[in-house]
C-alpha positions in Angstrom: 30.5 -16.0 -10.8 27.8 -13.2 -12.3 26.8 -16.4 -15.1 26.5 -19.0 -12.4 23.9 -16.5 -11.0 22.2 -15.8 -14.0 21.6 -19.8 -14.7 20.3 -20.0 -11.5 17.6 -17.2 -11.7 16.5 -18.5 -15.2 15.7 -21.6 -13.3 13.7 -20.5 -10.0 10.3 -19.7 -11.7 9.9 -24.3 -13.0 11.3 -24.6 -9.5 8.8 -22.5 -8.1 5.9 -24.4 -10.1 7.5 -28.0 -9.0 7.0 -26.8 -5.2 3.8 -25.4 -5.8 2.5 -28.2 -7.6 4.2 -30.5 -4.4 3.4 -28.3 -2.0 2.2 -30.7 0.7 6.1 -31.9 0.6 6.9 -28.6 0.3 5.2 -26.5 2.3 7.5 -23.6 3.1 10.7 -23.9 0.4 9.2 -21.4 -1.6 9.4 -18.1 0.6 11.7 -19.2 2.9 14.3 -19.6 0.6 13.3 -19.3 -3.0 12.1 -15.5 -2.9 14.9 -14.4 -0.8 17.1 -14.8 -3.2 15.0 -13.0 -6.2 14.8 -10.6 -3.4 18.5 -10.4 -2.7 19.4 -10.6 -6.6 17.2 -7.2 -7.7 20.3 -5.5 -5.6 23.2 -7.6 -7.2 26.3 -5.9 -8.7 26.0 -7.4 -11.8 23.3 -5.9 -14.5 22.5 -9.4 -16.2 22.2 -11.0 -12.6 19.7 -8.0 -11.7 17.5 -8.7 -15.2 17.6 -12.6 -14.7 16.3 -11.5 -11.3 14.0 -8.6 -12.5 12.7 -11.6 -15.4 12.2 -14.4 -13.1 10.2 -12.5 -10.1 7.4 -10.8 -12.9 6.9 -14.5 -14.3 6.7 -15.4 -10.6 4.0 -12.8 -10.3 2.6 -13.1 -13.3 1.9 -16.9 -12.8 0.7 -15.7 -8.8 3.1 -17.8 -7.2 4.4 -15.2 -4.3 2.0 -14.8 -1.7 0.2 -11.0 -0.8 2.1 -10.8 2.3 5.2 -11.7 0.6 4.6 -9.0 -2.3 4.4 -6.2 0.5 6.7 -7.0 2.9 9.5 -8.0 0.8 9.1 -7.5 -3.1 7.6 -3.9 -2.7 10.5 -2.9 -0.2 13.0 -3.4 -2.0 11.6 -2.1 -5.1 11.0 1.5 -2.8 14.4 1.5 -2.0 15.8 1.1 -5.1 13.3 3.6 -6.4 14.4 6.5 -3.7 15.8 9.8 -4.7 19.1 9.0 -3.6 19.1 5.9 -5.1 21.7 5.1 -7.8 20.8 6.0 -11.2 20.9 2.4 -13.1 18.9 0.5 -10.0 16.3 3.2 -10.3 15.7 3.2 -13.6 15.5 -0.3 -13.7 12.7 -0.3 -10.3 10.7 1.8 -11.8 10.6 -0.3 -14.7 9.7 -3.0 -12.5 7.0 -0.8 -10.5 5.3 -0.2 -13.9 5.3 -3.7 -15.2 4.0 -5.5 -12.1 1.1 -2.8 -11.5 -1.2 -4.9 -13.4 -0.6 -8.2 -11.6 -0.9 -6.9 -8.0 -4.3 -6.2 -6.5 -5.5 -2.5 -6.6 -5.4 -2.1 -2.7 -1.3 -3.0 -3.3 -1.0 -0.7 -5.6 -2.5 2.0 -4.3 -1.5 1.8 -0.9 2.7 0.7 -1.4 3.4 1.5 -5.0 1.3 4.7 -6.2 2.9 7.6 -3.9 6.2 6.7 -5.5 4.9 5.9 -8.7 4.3 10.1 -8.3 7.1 11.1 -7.0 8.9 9.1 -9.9 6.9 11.4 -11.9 8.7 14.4 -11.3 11.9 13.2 -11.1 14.2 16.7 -11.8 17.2 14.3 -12.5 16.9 11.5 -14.5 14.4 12.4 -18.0 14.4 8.3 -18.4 12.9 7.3 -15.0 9.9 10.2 -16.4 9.7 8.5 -19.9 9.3 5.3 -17.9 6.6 6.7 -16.2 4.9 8.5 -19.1 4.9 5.5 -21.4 3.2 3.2 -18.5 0.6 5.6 -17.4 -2.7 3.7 -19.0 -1.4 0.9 -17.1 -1.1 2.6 -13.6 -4.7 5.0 -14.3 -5.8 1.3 -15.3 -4.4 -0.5 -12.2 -5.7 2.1 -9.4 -9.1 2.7 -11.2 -10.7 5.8 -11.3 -10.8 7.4 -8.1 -7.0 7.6 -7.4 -6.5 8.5 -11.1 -8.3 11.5 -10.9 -7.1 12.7 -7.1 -3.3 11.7 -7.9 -2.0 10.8 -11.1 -4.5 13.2 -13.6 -2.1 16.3 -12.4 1.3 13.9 -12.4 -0.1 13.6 -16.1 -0.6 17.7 -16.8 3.2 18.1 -15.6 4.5 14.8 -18.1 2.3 16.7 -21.1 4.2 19.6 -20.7 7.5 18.2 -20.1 10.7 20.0 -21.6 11.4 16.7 -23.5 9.8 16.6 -26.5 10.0 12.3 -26.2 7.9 12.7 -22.8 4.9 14.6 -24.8 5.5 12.0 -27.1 4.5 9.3 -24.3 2.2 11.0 -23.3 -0.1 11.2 -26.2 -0.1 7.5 -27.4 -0.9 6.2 -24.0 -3.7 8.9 -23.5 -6.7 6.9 -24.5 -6.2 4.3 -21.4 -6.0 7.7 -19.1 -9.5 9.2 -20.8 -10.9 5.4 -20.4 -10.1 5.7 -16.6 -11.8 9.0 -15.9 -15.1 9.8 -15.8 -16.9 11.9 -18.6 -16.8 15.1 -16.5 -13.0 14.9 -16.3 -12.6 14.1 -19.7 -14.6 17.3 -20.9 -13.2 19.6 -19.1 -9.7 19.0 -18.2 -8.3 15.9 -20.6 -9.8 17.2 -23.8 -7.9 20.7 -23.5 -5.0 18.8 -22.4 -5.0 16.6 -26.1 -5.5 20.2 -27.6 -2.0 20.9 -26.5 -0.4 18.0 -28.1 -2.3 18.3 -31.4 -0.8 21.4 -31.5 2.9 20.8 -29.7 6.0 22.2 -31.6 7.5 19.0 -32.0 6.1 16.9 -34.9 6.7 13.9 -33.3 4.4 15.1 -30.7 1.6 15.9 -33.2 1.9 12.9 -35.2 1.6 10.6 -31.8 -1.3 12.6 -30.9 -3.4 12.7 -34.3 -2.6 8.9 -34.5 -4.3 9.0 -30.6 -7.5 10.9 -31.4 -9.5 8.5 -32.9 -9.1 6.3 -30.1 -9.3 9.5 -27.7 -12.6 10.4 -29.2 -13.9 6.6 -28.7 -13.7 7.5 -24.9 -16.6 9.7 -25.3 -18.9 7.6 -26.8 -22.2 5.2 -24.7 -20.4 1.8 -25.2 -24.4 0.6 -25.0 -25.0 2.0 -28.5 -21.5 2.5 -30.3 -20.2 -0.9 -29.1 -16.9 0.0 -28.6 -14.6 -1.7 -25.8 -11.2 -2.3 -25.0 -9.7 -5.6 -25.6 -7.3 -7.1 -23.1 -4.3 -6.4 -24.9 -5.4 -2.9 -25.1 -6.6 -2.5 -28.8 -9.8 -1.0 -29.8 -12.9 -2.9 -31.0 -16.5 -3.4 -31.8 -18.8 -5.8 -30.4 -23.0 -5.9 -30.9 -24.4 -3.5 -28.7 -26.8 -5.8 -27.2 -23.9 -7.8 -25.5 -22.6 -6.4 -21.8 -19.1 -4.4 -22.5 -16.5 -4.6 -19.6 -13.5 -2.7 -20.2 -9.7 -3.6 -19.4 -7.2 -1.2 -20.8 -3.6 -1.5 -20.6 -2.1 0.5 -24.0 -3.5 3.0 -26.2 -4.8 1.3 -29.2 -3.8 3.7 -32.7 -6.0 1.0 -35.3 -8.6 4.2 -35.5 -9.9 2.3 -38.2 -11.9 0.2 -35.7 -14.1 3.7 -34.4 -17.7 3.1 -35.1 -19.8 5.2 -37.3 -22.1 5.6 -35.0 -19.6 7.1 -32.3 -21.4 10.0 -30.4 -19.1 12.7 -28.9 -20.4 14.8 -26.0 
């Protein structure tokens, strides 16, 4: 019975707490029978199953209850699976939903090495324009998640093709998530290829496009300035602030910010 299912994923994350919290009782319950079934239920027949399922492993992950090895050798194959091109529709949409959310709560290494290389290939999906927008509208968090290097060698031309995608809702997607790709790249990058690229979608037929994209500049321009002197940084939740410039800033994006009204005066564009 699909609802007898359901109750039972809702349940398996204070489960999963009470035998990590015992765990010298308890010492293997947990992935030897627990995560086999959030495993098993990402693939069931039944769509509320699947999001109990989808639900309960990202608390799971978010709390850091499943082990590394356990993330790669059975949470991340799956998710490929569901996520190939001959996948059905519905489970792929709904992976790389999952692909995108748990990006930011798996180590870089992870990501990079199991989940980035379809993350691109999702990219360019010719078939389905919503496993694209998926993409496009979780792209900060991926650039954030992989860091600099593998932004700029992989997903910096993935991003070209979404800016200039036939569906003006992709553009769209682009633009408000494309201060967390500028904070991810290095100034050179930014200059030369990024800052044409926002050209574009100032500029895009589609007002929607424009209006995301003048709503993004502010926040764009930010990405340019010496955080040592402007004070600007990137709160955890993604928004855009100020602090004192004498204080260290560390930066965490995850969404594009579009308060603008936070840009300091003293901003310096290069």
């Amino acid at each position: 019975e699909p609802t007898v299912r359901t109750e039972l994923m809702e349940q398996i994350p204070p489960i999963a707490v009470f035998l990590q919290e015992s765990r010298p009782k308890f010492p293997t319950a947990f992935f030897e029978y627990l995560v086999p079934i959030v495993v098993r239920y990402l693939t069931d027949v039944n769509n509320q199953v699947r999001k109990a399922g989808q639900e309960a492993l990202l608390i799971l992950l978010e709390q850091d209850l499943i082990s590394q090895s356990d993330i790669e050798n059975k949470v991340c194959p799956i998710l490929l699976d569901l996520s190939a091109p001959d996948s059905d529709d519905e489970y792929k949409v709904e992976a790389v939903n999952i692909i995108c959310k748990m990006a930011s709560m798996l180590s870089r290494a992870t990501v990079e090495h199991m989940l980035l290389p379809r993350f691109c290939e999702l990219c360019s999906d010719g078939k389905l324009f919503q496993v694209r927008k998926i993409c496009a509208a979780n792209f900060g968090d991926i650039c954030n998640a992989v860091g600099q290097e593998a932004t700029e060698r992989l997903l910096i031309p993935k991003f070209f093709e979404l800016c200039s995608d036939s569906v003006w809702g992709m553009r769209k997607a682009c633009a408000e998530c494309f201060m967390a790709v500028s904070y991810t790249t290095s100034p050179e990058v930014r200059r030369s290829k990024l800052s044409p690229l926002f050209i574009s979608l100032i500029s895009d037929t589609c007002r929607w496009v424009r209006q995301a994209a003048f709503q993004s500049l502010g926040p764009f321009i930010s990405t340019f300035a010496n955080p040592s002197s402007a004070g600007l940084y990137i709160r955890e939740d993604g928004t855009l602030s100020i602090r004192p410039p004498v204080q260290d800033v560390n930066s965490n994006s995850c969404q594009p910010s579009n308060n603008i009204t936070l840009i300091s005066s003293s901003t310096n564009a290069t």
